[in-house]
C-alpha atoms as an extended CHARMM CRD file, in Angstrom:
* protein
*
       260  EXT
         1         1  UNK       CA            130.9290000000       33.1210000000       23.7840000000  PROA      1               0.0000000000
         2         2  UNK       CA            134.2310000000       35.1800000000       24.7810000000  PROA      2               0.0000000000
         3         3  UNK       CA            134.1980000000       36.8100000000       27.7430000000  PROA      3               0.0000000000
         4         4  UNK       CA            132.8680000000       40.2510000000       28.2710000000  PROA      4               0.0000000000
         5         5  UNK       CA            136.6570000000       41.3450000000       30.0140000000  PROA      5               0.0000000000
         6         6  UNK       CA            138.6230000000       40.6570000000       26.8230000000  PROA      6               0.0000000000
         7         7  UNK       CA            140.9380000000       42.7490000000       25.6420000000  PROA      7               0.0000000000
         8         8  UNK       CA            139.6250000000       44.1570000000       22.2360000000  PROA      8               0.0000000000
         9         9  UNK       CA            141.8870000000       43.5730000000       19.2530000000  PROA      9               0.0000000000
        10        10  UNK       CA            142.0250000000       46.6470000000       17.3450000000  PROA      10              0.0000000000
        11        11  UNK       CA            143.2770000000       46.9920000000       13.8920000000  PROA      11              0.0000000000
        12        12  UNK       CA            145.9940000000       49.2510000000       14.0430000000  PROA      12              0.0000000000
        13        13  UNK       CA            149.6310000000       49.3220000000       13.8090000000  PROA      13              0.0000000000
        14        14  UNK       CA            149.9510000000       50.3630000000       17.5420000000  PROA      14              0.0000000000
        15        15  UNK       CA            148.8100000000       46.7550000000       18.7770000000  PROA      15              0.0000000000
        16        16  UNK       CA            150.4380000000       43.6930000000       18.8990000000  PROA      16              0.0000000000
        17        17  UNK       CA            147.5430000000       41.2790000000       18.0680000000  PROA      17              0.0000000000
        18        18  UNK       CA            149.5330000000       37.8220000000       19.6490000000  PROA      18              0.0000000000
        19        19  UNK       CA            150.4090000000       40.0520000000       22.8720000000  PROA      19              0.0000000000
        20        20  UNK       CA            146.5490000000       40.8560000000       22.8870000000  PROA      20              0.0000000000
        21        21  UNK       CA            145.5820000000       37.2600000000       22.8280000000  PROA      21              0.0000000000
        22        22  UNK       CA            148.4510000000       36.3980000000       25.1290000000  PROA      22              0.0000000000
        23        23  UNK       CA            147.0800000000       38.7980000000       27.9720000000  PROA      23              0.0000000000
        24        24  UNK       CA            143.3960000000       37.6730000000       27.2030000000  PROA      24              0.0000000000
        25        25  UNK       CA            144.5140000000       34.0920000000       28.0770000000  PROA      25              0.0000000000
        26        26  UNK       CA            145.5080000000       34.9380000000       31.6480000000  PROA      26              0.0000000000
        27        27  UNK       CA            142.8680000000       37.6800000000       32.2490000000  PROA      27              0.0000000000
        28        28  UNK       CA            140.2800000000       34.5720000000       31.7540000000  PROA      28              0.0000000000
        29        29  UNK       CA            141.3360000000       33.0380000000       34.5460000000  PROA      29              0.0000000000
        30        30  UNK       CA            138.9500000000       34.3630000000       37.6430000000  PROA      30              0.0000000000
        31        31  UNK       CA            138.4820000000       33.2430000000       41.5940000000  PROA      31              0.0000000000
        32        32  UNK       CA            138.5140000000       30.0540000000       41.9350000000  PROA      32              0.0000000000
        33        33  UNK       CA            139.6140000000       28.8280000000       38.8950000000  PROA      33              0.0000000000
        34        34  UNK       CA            142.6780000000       26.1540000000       39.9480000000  PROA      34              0.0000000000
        35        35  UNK       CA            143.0330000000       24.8520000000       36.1630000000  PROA      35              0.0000000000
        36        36  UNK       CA            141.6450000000       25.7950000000       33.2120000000  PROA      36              0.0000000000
        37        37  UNK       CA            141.7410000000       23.7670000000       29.7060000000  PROA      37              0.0000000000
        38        38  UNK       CA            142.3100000000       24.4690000000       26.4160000000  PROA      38              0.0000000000
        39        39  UNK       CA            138.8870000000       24.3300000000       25.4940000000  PROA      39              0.0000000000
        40        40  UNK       CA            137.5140000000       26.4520000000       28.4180000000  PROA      40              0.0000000000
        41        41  UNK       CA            139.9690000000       29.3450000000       27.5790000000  PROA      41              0.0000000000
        42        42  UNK       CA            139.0920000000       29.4610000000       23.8740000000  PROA      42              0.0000000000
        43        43  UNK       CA            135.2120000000       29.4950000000       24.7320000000  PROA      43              0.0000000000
        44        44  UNK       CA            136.0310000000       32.5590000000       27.6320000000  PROA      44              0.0000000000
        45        45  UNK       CA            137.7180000000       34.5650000000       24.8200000000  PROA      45              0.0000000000
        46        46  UNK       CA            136.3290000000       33.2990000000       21.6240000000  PROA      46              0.0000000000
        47        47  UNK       CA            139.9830000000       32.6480000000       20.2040000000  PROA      47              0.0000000000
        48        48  UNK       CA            140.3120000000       29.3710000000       17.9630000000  PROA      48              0.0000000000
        49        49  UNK       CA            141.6670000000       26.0710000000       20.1710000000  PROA      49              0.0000000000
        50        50  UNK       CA            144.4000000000       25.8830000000       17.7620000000  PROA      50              0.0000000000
        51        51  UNK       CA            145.8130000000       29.3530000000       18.4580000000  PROA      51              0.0000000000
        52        52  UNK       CA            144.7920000000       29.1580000000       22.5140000000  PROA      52              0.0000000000
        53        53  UNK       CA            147.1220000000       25.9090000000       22.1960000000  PROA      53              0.0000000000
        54        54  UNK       CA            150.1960000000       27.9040000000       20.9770000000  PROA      54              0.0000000000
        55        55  UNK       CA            149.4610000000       30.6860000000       23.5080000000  PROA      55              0.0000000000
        56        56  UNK       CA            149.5190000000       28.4160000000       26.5100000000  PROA      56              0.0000000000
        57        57  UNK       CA            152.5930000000       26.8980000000       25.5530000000  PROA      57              0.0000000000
        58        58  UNK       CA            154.1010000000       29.7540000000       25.2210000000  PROA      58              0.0000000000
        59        59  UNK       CA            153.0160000000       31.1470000000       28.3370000000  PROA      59              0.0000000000
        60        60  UNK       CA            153.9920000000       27.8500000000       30.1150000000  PROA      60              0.0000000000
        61        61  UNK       CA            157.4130000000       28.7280000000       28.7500000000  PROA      61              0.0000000000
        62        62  UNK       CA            157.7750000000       31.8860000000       29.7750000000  PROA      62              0.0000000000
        63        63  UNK       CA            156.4090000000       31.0740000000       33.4860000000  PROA      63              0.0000000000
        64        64  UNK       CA            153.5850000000       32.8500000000       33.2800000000  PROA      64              0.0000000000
        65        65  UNK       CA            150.9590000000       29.7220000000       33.2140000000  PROA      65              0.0000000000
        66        66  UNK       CA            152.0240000000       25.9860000000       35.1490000000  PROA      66              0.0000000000
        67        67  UNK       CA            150.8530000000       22.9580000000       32.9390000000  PROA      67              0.0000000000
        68        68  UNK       CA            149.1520000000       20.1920000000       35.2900000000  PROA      68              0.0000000000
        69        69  UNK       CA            150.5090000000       16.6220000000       33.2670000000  PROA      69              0.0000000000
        70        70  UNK       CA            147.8230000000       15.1030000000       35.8330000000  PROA      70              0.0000000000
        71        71  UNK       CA            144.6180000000       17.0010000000       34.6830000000  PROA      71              0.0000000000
        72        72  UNK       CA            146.5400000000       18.5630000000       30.8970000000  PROA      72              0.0000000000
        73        73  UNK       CA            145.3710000000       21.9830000000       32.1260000000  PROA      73              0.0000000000
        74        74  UNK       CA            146.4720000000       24.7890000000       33.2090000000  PROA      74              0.0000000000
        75        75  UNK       CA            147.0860000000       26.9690000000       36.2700000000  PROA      75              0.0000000000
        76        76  UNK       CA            148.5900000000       30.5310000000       36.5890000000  PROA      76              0.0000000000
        77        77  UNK       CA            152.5180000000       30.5950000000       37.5290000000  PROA      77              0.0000000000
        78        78  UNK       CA            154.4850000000       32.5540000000       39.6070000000  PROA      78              0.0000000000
        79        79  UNK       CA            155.2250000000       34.8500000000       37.3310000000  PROA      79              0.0000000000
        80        80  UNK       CA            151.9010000000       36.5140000000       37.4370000000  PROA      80              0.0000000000
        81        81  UNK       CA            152.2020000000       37.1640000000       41.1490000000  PROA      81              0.0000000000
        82        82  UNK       CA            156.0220000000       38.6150000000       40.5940000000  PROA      82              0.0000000000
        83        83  UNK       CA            154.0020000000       41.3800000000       38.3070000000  PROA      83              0.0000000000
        84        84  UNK       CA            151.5490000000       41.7220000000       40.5100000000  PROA      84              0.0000000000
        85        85  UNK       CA            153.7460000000       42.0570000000       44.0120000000  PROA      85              0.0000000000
        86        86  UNK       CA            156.0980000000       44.7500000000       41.9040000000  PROA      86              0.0000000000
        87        87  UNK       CA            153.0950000000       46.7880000000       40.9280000000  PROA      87              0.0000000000
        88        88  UNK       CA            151.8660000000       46.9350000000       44.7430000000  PROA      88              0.0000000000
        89        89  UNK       CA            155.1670000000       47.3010000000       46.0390000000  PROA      89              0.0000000000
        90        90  UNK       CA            156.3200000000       50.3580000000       44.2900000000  PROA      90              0.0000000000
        91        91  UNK       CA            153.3200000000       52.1850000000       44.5400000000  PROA      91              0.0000000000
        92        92  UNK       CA            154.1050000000       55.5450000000       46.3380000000  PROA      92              0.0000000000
        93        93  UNK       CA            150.1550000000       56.2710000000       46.1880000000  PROA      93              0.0000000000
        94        94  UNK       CA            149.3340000000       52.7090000000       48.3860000000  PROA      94              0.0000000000
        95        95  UNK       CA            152.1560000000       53.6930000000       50.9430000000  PROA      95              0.0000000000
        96        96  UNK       CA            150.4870000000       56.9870000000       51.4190000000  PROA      96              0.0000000000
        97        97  UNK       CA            146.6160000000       56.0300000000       51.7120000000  PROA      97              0.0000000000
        98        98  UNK       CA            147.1250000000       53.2410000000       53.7850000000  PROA      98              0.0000000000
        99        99  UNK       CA            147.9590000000       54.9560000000       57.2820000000  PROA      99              0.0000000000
       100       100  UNK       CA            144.8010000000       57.3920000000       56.3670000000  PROA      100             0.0000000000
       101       101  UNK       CA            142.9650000000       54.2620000000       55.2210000000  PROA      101             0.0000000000
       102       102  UNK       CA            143.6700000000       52.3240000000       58.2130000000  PROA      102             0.0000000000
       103       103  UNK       CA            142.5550000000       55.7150000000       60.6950000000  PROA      103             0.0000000000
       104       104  UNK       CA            139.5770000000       55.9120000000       58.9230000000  PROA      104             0.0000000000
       105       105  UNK       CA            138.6350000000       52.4220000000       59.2930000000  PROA      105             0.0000000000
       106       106  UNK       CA            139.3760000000       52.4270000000       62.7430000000  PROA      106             0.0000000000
       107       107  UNK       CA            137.1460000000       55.0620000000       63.3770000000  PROA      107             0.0000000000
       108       108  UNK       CA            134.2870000000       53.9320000000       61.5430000000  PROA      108             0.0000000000
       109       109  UNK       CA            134.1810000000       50.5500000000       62.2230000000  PROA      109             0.0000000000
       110       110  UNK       CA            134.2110000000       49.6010000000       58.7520000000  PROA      110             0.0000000000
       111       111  UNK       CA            136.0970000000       48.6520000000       55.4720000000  PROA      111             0.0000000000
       112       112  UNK       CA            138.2820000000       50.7230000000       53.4790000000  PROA      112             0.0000000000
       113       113  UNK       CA            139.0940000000       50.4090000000       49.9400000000  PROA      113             0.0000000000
       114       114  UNK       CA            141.5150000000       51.6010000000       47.4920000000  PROA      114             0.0000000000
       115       115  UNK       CA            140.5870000000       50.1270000000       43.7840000000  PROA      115             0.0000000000
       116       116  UNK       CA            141.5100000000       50.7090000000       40.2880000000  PROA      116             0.0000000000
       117       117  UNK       CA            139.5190000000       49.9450000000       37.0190000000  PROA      117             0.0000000000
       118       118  UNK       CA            139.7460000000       46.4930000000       35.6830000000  PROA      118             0.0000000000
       119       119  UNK       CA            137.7710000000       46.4160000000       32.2950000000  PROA      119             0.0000000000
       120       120  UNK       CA            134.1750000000       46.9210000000       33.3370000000  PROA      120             0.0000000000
       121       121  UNK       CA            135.4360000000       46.0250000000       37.2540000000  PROA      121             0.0000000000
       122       122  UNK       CA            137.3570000000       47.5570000000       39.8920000000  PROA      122             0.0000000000
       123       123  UNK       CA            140.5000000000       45.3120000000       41.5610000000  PROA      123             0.0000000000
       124       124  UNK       CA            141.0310000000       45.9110000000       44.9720000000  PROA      124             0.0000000000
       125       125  UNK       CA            144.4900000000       47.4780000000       45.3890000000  PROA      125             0.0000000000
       126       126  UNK       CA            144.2350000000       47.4880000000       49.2140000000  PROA      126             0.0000000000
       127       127  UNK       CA            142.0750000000       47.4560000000       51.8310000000  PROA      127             0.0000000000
       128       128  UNK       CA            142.1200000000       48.0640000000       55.7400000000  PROA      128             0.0000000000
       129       129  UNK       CA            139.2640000000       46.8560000000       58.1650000000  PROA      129             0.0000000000
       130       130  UNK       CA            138.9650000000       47.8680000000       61.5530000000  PROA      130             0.0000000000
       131       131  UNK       CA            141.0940000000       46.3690000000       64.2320000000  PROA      131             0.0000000000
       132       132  UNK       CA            138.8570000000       45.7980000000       66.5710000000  PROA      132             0.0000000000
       133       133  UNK       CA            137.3890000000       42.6230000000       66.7310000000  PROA      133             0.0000000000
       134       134  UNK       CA            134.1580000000       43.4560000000       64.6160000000  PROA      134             0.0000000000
       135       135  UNK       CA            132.0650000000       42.2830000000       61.7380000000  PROA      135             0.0000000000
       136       136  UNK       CA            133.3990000000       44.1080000000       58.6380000000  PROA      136             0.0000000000
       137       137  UNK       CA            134.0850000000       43.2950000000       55.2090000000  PROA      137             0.0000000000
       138       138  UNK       CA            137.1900000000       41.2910000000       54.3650000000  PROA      138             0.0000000000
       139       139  UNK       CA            137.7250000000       42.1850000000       51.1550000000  PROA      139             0.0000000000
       140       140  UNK       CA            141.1340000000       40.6100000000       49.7240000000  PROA      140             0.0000000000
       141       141  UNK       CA            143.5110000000       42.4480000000       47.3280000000  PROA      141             0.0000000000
       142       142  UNK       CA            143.3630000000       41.4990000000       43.6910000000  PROA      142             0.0000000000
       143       143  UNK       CA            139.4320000000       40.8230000000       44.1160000000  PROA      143             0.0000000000
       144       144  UNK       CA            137.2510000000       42.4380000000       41.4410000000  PROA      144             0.0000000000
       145       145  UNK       CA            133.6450000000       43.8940000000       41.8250000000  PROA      145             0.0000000000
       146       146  UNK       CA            131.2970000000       44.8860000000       39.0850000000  PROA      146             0.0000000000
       147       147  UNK       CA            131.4510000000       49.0320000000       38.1120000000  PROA      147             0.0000000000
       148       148  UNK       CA            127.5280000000       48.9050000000       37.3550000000  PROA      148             0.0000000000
       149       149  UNK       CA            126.3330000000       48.6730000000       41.1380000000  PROA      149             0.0000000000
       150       150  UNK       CA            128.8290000000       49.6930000000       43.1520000000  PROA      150             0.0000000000
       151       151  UNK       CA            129.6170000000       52.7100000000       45.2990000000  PROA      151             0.0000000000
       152       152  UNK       CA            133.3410000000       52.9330000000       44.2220000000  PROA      152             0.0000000000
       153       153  UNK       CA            132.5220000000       51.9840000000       40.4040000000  PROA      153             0.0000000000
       154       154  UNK       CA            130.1030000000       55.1390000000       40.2430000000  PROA      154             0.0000000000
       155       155  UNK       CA            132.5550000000       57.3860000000       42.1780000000  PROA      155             0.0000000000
       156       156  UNK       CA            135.1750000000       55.9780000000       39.3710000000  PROA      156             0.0000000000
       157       157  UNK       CA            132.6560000000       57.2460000000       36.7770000000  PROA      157             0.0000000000
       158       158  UNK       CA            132.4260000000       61.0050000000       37.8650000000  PROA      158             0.0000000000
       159       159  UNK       CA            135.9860000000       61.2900000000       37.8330000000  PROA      159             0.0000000000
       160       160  UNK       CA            136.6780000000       60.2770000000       34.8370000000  PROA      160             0.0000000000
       161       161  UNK       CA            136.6190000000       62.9620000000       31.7820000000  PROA      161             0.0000000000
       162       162  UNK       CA            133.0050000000       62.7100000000       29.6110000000  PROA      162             0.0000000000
       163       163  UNK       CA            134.1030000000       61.1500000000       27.0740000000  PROA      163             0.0000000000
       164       164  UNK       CA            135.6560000000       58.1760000000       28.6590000000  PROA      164             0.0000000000
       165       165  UNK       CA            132.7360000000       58.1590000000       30.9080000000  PROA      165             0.0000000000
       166       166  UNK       CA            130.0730000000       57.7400000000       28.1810000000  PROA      166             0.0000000000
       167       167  UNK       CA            132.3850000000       55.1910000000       26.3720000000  PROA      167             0.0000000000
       168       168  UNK       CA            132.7140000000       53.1630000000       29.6170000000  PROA      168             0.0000000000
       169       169  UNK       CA            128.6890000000       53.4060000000       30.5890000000  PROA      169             0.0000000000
       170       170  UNK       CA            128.1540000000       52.3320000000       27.1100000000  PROA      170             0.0000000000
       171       171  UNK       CA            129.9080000000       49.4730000000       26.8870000000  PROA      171             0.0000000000
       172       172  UNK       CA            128.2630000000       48.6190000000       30.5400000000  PROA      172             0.0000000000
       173       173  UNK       CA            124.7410000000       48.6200000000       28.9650000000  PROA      173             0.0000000000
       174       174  UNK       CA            126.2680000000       46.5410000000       26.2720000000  PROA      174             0.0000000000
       175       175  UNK       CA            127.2170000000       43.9410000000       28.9550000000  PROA      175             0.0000000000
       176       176  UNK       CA            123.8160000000       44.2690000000       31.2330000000  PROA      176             0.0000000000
       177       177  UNK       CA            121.2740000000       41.9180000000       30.6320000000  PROA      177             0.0000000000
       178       178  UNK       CA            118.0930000000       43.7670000000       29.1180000000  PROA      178             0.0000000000
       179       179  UNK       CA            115.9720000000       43.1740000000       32.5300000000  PROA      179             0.0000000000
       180       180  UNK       CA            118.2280000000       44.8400000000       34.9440000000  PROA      180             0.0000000000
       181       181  UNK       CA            119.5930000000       48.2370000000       32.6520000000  PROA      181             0.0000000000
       182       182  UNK       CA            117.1010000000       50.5820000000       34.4270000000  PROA      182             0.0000000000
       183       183  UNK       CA            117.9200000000       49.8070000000       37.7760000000  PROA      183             0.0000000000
       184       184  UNK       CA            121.8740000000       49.2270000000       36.7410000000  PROA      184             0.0000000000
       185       185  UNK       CA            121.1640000000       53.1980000000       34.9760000000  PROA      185             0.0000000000
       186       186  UNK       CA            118.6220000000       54.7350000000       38.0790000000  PROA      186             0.0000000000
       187       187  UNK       CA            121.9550000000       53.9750000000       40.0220000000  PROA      187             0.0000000000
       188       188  UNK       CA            124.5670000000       55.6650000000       37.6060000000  PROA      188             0.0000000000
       189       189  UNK       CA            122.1330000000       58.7160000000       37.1880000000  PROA      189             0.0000000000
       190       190  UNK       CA            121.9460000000       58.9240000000       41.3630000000  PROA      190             0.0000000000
       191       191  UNK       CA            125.7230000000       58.5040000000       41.7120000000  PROA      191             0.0000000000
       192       192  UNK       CA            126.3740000000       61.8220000000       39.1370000000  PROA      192             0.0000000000
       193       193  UNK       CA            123.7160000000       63.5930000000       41.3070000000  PROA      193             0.0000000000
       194       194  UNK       CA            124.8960000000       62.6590000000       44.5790000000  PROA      194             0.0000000000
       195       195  UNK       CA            128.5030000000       63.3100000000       43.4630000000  PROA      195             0.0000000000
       196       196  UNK       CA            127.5460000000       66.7460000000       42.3470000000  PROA      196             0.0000000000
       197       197  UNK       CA            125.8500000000       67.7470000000       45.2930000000  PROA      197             0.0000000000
       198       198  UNK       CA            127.7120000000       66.1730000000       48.0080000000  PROA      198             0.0000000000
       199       199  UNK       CA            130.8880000000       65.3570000000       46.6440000000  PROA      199             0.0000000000
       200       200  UNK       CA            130.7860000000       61.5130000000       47.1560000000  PROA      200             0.0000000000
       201       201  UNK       CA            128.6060000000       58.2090000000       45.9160000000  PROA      201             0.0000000000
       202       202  UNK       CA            126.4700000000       55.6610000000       47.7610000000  PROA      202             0.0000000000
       203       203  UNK       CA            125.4500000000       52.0330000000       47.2690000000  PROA      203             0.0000000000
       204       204  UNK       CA            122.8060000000       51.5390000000       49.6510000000  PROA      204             0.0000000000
       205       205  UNK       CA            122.5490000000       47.7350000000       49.5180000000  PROA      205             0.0000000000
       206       206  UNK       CA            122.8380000000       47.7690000000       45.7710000000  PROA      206             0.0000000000
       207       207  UNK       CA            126.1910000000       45.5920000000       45.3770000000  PROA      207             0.0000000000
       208       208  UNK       CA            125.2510000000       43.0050000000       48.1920000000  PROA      208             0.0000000000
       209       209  UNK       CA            121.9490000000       43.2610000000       50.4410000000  PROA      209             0.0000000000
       210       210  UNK       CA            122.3530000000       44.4180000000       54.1960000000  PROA      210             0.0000000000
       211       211  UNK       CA            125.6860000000       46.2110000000       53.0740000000  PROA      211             0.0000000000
       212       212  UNK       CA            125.7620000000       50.2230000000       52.8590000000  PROA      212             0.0000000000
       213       213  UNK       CA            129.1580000000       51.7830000000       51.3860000000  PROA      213             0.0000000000
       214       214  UNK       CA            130.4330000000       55.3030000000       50.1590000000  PROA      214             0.0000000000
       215       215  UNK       CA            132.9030000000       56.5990000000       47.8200000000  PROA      215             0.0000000000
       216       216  UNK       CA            135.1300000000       59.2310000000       46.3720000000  PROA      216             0.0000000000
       217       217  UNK       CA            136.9220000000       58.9610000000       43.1540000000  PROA      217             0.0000000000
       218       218  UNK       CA            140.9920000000       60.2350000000       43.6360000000  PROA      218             0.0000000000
       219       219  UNK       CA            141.9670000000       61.5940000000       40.4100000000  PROA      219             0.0000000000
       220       220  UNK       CA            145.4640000000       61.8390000000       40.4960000000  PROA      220             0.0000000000
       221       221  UNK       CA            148.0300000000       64.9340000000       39.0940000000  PROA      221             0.0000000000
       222       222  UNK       CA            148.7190000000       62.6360000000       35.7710000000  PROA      222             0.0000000000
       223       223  UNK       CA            144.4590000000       62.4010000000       35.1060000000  PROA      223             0.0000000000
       224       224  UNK       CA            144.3460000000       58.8000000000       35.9510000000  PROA      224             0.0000000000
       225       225  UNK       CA            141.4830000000       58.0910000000       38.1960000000  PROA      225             0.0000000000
       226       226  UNK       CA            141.0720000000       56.0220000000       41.0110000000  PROA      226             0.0000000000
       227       227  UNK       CA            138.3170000000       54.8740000000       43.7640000000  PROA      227             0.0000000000
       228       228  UNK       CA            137.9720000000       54.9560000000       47.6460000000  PROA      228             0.0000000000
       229       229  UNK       CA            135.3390000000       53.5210000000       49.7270000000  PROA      229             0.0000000000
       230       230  UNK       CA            133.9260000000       52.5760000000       52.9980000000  PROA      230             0.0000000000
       231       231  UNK       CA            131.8530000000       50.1690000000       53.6730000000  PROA      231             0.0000000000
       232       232  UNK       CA            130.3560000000       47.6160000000       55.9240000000  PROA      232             0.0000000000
       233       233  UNK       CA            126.8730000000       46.5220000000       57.4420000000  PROA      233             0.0000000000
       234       234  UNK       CA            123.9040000000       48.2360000000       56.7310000000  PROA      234             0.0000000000
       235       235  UNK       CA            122.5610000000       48.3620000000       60.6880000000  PROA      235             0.0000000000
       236       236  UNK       CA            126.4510000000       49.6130000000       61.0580000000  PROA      236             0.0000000000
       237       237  UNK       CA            126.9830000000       51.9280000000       58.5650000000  PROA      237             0.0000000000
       238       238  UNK       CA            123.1040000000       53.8980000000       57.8060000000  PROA      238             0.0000000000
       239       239  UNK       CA            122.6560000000       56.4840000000       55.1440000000  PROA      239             0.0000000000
       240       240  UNK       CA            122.6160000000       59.4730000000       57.3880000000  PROA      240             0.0000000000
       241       241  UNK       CA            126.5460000000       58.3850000000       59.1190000000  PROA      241             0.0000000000
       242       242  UNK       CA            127.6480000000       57.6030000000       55.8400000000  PROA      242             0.0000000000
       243       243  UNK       CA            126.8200000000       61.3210000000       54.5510000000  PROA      243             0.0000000000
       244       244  UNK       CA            127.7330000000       63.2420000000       57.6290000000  PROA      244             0.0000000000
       245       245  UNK       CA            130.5960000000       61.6100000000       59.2740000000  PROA      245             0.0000000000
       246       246  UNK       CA            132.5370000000       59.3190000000       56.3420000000  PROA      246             0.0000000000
       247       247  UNK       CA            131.8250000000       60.8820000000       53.2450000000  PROA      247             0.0000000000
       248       248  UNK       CA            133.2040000000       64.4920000000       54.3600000000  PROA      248             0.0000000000
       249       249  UNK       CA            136.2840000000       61.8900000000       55.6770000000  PROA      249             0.0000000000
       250       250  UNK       CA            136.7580000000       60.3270000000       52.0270000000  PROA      250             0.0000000000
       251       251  UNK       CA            136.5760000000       63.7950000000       50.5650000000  PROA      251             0.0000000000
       252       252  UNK       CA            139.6470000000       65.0500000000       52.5010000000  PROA      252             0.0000000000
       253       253  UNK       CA            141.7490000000       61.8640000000       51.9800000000  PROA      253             0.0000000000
       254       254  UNK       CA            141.0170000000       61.9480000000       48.2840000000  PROA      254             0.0000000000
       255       255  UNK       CA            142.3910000000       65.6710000000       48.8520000000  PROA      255             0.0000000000
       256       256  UNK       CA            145.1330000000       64.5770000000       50.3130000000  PROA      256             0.0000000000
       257       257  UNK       CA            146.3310000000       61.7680000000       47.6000000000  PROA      257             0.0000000000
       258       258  UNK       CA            145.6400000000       63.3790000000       44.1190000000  PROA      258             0.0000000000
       259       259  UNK       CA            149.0460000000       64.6110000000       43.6080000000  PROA      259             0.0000000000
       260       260  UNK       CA            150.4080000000       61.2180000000       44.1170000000  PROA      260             0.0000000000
C-alpha cells in the first residue's frame, strides 16, 4: 500500500512523472529509518520494484541516496541535508522570528514553533525552548507532526484560502481511519471557532496527553501560509494562560512576520 505522503502523479504536461517518483523515493524515508530496501520503498509508494530499482540508482548517482554494499540498501546522502541547510539558511522569515521566538519562550516557560506544511504534516522549521533549566518540549527541526490533531495544523487550516482548506480537510478524512473522523473533525470545527473568536487555536492534550499548546497561522505578503505555536506541559501551560497571556503574544508576532 503506498504511502499516504506521496506525491500524486498527475496527468498533465506540467509534471515530470520520473521527477515525481524520484522525490517520492526520498520523501518515504521517515525517523528512524537508517536503510531502506528496494522492496520497502516500492511497498511505501506503490511504484513497481523494477522502476524503484532505476530510481535508487540514480539517486545514488546523483548523491542524493548512499548504497550500504553490507545490508544492499539504502540510506539518504548528503545531498539531502545540503538542500535542506540552504533552505534554512536563507530564510529571511527564520532570522526574524527567532529572537521573538526565543523571548517568548523565555517568558513562558515553554516551546516555540515555527512549521510549514508537509503533505498532510507540518515540519518543524525551528524551534526555541526556554533557557532555563525546565521541562519543555524538545522538538528537533525537520520533525513532522500530523495536521489532524494539532494546534499548529488547525491554525495552518484557517489561514489558508477555502478552497485549499476544504481540499486539504478532505484529503485528511480520506487518510483518517473511520473510528477516529469525529473526534479528528470536533477538533477542526473548534479550531475555525476558536480562531474566529479569539484569533488563535488550541490542542488541549489532543496531539500528546498531559501536553497543552496554542497557535497562530502567519500568512505571509506572497499568500503562503505558515504556523506558530507554543507549547509545553499541561500543569505548565493551562487553558486559561494559554488564552490570556500567549495567545494575544502569538497574535502580535504573527503581526509582526507576515510581510516577510
Amino acid at each position: 500500500m503506498a504511502d499516504e505522503e506521496t506525491i500524486t502523479e498527475e496527468k498533465s504536461p506540467q509534471i515530470i512523472t520520473a521527477l515525481a517518483r524520484g522525490l517520492n523515493v526520498l520523501r518515504c524515508f521517515r525517523k528512524g529509518d537508517r536503510f531502506l530496501g528496494n522492496q520497502e520503498i516500492a511497498a511505501r509508494t506503490g511504484l513497481p520494484k523494477a522502476t524503484v530499482s532505476r530510481l535508487t540508482q540514480t539517486l545514488t548517482t546523483l548523491g542524493y541516496l548512499h548504497h550500504s554494499k553490507r545490508f544492499n540498501q539504502y540510506s539518504l546522502g548528503a545531498a539531502v541535508l545540503s538542500l535542506g541547510y540552504s533552505m534554512l539558511g536563507n530564510s529571511d522569515i527564520l532570522q526574524a522570528a527567532r529572537p521573538l521566538m526565543q523571548e517568548l519562550a523565555d517568558s513562558a516557560e515553554a516551546s516555540v514553533s515555527l512549521a510549514a506544511r508537509d503533505g498532510l504534516h507540518m515540519v518543524y522549521l525551528e524551534n526555541c525552548v526556554a533557557h532555563a533549566n525546565m521541562i519543555t518540549l524538545r522538538i528537533d527541526v525537520g520533525a513532522r507532526t500530523r495536521i489532524a490533531n494539532t494546534a499548529m495544523g488547525r491554525a495552518l487550516l484557517c489561514g489558508l484560502p477555502e478552497d485549499e482548506r476544504n481540499e486539504l480537510i478532505t484529503q485528511i478524512h480520506k487518510a483518517t481511519p473511520k473510528e477516529e473522523w469525529p473526534a479528528i473533525k470536533a477538533g477542526i470545527d473548534q479550531g475555525a471557532i476558536d480562531y474566529q473568536q479569539r484569533g488563535f487555536c488550541f490542542s488541549l492534550g489532543d496531539w500528546r496527553e498531559n501536553v497543552n499548546s496554542i497557535a497562530v497561522p502567519l500568512i505571509h505578503a506572497d499568500g503562503s501560509v505558515q504556523a506558530i505555536n507554543c507549547g509545553g506541559p499541561s500543569w505548565q501551560l493551562s487553558a486559561e494562560k494559554l488564552e490570556k497571556e500567549i495567545g494575544p503574544r502569538l497574535v502580535e508576532i504573527s503581526r509582526r512576520l507576515e510581510n516577510f
